[in-house]
C-alpha positions as CSV (number, residue, x, y, z in Angstrom):
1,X,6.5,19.2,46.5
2,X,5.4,15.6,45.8
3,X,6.4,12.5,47.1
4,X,8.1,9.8,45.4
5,X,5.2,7.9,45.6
6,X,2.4,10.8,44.4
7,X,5.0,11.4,42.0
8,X,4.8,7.6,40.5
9,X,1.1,7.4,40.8
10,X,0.9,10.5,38.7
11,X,3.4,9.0,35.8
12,X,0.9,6.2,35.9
13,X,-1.7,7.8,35.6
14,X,-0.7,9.7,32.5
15,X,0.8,6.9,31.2
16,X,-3.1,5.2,31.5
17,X,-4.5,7.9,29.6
18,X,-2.0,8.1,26.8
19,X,-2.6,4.3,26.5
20,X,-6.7,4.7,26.7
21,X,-6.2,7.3,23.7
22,X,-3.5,5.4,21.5
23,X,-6.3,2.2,22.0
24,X,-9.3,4.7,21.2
25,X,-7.2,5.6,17.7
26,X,-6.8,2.0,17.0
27,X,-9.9,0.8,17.4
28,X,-11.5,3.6,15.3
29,X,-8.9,2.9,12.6
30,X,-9.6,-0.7,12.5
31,X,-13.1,-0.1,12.3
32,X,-12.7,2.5,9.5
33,X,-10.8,0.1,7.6
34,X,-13.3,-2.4,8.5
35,X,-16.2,-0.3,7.1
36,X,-13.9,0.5,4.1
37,X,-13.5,-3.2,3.1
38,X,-17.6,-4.4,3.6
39,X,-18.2,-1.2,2.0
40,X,-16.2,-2.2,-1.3
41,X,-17.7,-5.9,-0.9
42,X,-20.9,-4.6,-1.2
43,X,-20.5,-2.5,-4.3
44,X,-18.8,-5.0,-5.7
45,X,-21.9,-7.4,-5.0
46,X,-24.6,-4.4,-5.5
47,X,-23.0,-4.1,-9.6
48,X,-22.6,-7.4,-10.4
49,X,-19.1,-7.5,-10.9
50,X,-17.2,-10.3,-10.2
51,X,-13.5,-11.0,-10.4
52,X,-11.9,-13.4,-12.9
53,X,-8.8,-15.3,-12.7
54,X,-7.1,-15.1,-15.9
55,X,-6.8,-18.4,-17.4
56,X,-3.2,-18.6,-19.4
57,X,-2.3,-20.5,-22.4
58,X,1.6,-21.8,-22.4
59,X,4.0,-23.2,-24.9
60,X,8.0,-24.3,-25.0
61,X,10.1,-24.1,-27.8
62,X,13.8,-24.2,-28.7
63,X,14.4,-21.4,-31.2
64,X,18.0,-21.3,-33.0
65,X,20.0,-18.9,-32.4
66,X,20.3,-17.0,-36.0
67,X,15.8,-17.2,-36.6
68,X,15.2,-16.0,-32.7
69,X,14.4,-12.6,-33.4
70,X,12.1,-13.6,-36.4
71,X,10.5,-16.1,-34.3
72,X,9.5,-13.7,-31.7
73,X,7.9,-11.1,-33.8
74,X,5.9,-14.3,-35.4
75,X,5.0,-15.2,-32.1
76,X,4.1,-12.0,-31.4
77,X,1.9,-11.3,-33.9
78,X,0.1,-14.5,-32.9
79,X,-0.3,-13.1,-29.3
80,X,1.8,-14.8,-27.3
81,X,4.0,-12.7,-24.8
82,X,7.8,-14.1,-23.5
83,X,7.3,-14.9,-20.2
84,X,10.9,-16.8,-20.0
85,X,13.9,-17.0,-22.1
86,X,17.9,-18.6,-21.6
87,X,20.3,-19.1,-24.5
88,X,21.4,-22.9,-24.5
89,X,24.6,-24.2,-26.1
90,X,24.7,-27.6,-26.7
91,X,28.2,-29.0,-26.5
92,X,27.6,-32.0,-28.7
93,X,26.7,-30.1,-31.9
94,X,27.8,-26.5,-30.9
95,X,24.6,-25.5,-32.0
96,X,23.0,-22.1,-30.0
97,X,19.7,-22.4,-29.2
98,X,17.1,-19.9,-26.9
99,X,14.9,-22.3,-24.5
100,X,11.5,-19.9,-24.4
101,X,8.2,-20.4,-22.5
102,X,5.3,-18.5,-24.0
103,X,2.3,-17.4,-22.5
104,X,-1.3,-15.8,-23.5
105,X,-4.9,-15.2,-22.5
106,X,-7.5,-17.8,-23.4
């Protein structure tokens, strides 16, 4: 039978190892991803390809209420896409309108 002590130095010691393996994972998985990312750099440089922001075109207008759905089909048709939208009432002439922002590629 062991002694308390033998007994603790043991535990240690397995507890060393399991940590030795669980570091030897990590560092091979960091260097796999590492090698994954320079690897996709490279291609990327190697073909020429190069990544482009897209550059966006905006516009705001107030649409009434009773043309809105005519307005967006005109809209688009002309290639814009809705990127925001909130139906307005304006107490003063009880007149419903729909704040819009627009949006579309250059």
């Amino acid at each position: 039978m062991m002694s308390p002590q033998e007994l603790q130095s043991t535990e240690e010691s397995r507890f060393q190892k399991a940590f030795q393996r669980f570091r030897l994972v990590q560092e091979t998985v960091s260097a796999i991803s590492l090698l994954g990312i320079l690897g996709v750099l490279l291609l990327n440089s190697l073909t020429g390809q190069k990544i482009q922001r897209a550059n966006w075109e905006y516009k705001i207008e107030s649409v009434p209420d009773l043309i809105f759905e005519e307005v967006m089909d005109e809209m688009g048709s002309d290639g814009w896409e809705l990127a925001f939208a909130r139906r307005a009432n304006n107490s003063l002439t009880d007149e419903v309108n729909y704040e819009v922002i627009f949006k579309r590629k250059n």
